[in-house]
N, C-alpha and C positions, 0 to 999 in steps of 0.2 A: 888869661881868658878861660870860661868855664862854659859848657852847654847849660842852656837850661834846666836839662833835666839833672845835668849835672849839680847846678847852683839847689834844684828843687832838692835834691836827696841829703846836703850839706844840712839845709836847713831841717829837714826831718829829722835828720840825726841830732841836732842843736834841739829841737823840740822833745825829743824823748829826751835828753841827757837834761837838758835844761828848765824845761817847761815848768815844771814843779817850782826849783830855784827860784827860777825870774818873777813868777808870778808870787810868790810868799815875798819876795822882799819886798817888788812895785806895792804890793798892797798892803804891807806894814806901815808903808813909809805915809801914801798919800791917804791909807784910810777909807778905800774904794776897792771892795774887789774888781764889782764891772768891768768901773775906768781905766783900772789894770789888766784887763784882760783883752779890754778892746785896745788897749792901747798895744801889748803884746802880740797878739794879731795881727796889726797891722805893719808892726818892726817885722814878723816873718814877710808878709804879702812884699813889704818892701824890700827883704832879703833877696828874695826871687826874680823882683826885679831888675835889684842893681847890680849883684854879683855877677851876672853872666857876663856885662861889660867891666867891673871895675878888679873882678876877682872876690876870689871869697879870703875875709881878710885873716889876721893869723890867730885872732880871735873870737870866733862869731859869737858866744856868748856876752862879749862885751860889745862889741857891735851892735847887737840886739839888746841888750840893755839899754845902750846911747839912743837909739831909735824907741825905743818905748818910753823910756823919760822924757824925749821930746814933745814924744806925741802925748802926754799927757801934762807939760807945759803947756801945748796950746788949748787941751781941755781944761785948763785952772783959766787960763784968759779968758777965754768963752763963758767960763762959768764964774766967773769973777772969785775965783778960792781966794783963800787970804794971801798974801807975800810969806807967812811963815810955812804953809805947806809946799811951799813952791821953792823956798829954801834950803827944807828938807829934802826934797828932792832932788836938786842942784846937787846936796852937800854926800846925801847919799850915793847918786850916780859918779860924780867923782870918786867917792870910795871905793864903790863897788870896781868902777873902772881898772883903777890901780892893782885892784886887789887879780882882776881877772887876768890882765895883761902881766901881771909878774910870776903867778903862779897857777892861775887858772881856777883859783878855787874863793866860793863867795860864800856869803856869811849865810849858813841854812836858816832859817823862817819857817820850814815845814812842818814841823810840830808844833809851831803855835797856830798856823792856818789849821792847820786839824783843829785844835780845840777849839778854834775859832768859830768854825763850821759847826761847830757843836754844841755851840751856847743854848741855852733854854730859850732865848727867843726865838730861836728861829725852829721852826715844824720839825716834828721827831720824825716823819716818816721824810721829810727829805736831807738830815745832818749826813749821814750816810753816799748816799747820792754825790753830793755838795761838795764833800771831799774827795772824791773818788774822779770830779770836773776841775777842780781849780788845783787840788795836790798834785794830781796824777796824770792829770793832761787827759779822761778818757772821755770820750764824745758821749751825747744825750743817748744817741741809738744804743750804745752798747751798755751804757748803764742801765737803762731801760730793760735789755734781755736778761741781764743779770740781776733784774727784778722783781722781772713778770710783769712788767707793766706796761701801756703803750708809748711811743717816743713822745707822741706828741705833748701827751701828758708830762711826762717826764721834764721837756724843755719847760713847760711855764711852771712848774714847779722851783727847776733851779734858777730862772731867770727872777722868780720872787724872793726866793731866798739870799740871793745877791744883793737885791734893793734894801731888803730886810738889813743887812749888814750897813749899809751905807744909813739909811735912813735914822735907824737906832741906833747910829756910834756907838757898834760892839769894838772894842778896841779889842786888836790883829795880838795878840801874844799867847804866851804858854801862861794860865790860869794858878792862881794859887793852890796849895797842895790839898787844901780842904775841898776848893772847889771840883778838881780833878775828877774822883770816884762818879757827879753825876753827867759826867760829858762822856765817862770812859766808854760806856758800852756801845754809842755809833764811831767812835773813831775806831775800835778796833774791828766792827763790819764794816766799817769802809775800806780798811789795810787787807782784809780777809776780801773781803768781793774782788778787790784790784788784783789781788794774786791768785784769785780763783779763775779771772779774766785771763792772764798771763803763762795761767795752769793749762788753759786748753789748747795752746799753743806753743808745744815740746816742739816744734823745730824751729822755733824765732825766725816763722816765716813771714807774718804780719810787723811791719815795721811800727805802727801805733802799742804795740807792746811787748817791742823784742828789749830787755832787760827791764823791765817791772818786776818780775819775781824777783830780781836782788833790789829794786828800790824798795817795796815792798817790807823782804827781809829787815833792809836798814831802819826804814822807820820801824817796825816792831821793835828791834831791839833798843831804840829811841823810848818807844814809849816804857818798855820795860825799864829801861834806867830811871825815867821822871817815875813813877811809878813800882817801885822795886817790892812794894806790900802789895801788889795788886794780883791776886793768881789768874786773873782770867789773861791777864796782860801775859804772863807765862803760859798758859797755855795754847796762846793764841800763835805766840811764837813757836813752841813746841810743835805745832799742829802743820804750821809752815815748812818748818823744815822735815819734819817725817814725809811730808808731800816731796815737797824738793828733793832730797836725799835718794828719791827715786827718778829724777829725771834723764837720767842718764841709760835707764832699762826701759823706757817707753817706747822706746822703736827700736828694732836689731839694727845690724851692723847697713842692710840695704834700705832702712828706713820705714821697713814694714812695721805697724801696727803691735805690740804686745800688751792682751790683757795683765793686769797686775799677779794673779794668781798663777800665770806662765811666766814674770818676769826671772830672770838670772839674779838671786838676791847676791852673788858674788856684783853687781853693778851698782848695788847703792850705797850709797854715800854713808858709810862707816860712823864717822867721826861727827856727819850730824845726825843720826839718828842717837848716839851718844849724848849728844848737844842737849836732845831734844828730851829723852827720857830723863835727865837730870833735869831739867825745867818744871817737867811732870811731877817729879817728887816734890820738888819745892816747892810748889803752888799744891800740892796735895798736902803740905803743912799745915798753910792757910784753912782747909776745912770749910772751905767756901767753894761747893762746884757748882759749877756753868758749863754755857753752852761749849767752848771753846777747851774749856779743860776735857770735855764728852769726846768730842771731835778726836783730840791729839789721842786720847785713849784710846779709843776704837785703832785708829791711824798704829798705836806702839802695838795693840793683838795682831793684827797682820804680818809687821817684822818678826812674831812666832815662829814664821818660817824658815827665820833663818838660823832658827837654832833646832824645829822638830822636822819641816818640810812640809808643815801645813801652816794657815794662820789657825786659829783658835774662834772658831764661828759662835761657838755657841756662847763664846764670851761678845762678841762682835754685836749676837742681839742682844743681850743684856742691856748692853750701853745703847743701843739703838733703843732701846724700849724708853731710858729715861731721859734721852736726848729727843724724843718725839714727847714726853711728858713736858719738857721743859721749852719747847721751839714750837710745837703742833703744825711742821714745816711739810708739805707735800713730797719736797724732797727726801727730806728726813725718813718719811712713810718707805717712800718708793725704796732707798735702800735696806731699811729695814725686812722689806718683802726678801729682797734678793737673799740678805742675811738669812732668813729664815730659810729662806731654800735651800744655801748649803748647809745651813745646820740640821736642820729638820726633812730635806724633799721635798722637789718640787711642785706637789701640790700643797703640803703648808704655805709655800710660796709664792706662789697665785691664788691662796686664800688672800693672802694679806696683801697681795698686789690688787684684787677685784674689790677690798676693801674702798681703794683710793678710786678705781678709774672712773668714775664721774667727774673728780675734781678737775674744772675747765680748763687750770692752770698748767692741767700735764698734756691735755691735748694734743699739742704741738712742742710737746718735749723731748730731746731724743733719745736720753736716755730711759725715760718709761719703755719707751717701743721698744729698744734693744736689750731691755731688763725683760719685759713681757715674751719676746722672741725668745731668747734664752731659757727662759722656764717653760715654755711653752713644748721647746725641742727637745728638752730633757726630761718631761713629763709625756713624751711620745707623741706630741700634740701637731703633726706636722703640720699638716695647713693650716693650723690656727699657728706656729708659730712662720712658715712662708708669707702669711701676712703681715704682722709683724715686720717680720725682717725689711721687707719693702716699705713699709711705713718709716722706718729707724733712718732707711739706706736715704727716702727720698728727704731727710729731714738734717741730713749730714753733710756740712762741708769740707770737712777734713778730709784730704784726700786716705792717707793713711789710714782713717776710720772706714772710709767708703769700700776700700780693696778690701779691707779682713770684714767689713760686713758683707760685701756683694758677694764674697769667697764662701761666705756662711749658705748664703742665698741660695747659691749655685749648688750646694753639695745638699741640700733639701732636696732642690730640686731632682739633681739626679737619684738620689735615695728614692721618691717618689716614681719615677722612669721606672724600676727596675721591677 
């Protein structure tokens, strides 16, 4: 016997570990993302139910497979499919079963749902999105933030895009090699948002994305193997692991908060920033840059520090400058400012920050506010950065975030007291 919340947490854990899996192969097999998704769904809601009485069994991934291919048997009935997809299915859930219960491991499908997602007919502004829901298991809302866009919109967007799939039997697989180069650039911002998701959450305290930064990893290195001419595909990886490489220096030992410019470079991860600079070169071969080669650049000037004791800024805006020629991304802008501030002073830096602050999109962003407090305090600008800071602090749910900014807050304020 298992409590509910007991049976609830099994299943959550089966959903991050799994979700991706089950859903690329249901929807290989029947040709329906939807139908695989609703059907998925309802093998957890059913997990929840039945496990607290019958136990949680010794494979809930196979378990949940058996219940999803049921529940998408009685969706061929109802919709009268042919006896051969329904064969298929049969013949695959049997596989799969065998395969789960001997070893636990099933045939991955996730790089070809990527490409899948990626096809030309379906809407360029939502392949990205698309993969990021049915690869990665991540929900409308949070895609949506990772956007800038509203959720609502977001759901009918990917809910079209589904049908899109069904409707126009795009056939579920990895694309021929010619085809490749024009799907590559949303599946690798789809890889890139998921682990940027997964990035603002160094304590793997949100269960919806505690190990996506190594799913994430995996498929990059995925795509880099189908793809081994592709530099942006290298750099994209490259870019990941310089991030990751530092996970381990984002909070001290009590779990406090560290800016990247105070991290302890003895705490990053050696061997992939190594990983990561040799990827750089290679795709620097190619002589094809992009956005992702930009990124992992800027990313390798910062590890500077761990050979002079500074990064190297004024290299930092360089590549900001043609990473904002190449993306015209608001974010982009925003750290561009900050760069300019350490290289140049903080009013260069709130030049180039007052440049962007119209743009609606930073509004309710938080780190504009705790980019513009920053400059603000270092440019002696107290009350204009006291403002600030409380806009940053009320717009932050990190706790970790919240204590080293409210610490900021606090020590304005007393400077101003005195």
């Amino acid at each position: 016997m298992i409590s509910t919340r007991g049976a609830h947490d099994v299943a959550e854990r089966a959903a991050r570990e799994h979700y991706g899996k089950l859903l690329a192969y249901l929807a290989s097999r029947c040709g329906d993302v939807h139908a695989a998704e609703d059907a998925l769904a309802d093998a957890f809601a059913a997990a929840i139910a039945c496990w607290p009485a019958s136990g949680v069994p010794r494979a809930p991934a196979a378990w949940l497979l058996v219940a999803a291919r049921n529940r998408l048997f009685d969706d061929c009935r109802k919709r009268q499919r042919t006896e051969r997809v329904r064969e298929r299915l049969s013949a695959a859930g049997r596989t799969a079963e065998r395969e789960l219960e001997r070893d636990g491991v099933l045939e991955d499908e996730r790089l070809a749902m990527l490409f899948t997602c990626a096809h030309p007919a379906i809407a360029a502004d939502v392949r990205a999105p698309l993969m990021m829901q049915v690869v990665l298991g991540l929900d409308a809302a949070r895609i949506a933030s990772a956007f800038l866009i509203r959720p609502e919109a977001m759901s009918q967007r990917l809910v079209r895009a589904k049908r899109k799939i069904a409707d126009a039997g795009i056939p579920l697989r990895v694309p021929d090699v010619a085809d490749m180069p024009a799907r590559l650039d949303a599946v690798l911002a789809a890889i890139y948002a998921a682990f940027a998701d997964a990035w603002h959450d160094p304590a793997a305290s949100d269960p919806r994305t505690r190990g996506l930064a190594a799913e994430t990893l995996w498929l990059g290195r995925m795509v880099v193997e189908a793809c081994p001419e592709e530099p942006e595909a290298m750099g994209l990886l490259a870019l990941m692991l310089h991030a990751d490489a530092r996970k381990d220096a984002r909070r001290d030992a009590a779990g406090a908060y560290v800016p990247l410019d105070e991290q302890d470079v003895a705490r990053w991860n050696a061997a992939q920033i190594d990983e990561a600079e040799a990827l750089l070169r290679r795709a620097a071969g190619a002589r094809r840059i992009g956005r992702f080669q930009l990124e992992a650049a800027i990313q390798s000037a910062h590890t500077a520090r761990r050979r002079r004791g500074s990064a190297d800024w004024r290299a930092i805006v360089a590549l900001y400058d043609e990473l904002l020629r190449v993306t015209a991304s608001p974010v982009v802008a925003l750290n561009r400012a900050v760069a300019i501030g350490r290289a140049f002073g903080p009013p260069r830096g709130l030049g180039a920050l007052a440049a962007i602050a119209a743009d609606p999109r930073l509004e309710n962003y938080q780190p504009y506010w705790a980019a513009r407090a920053d400059l603000m305090l270092r440019a002696g600008k107290d009350l204009e950065a006291r403002t600030a800071f409380e806009r940053a602090l009320g717009l932050t749910n990190d706790p970790a975030v919240r204590a080293y900014l409210g610490a900021r807050l606090d020590a304005v304020a007393r400077a101003r007291a005195l």
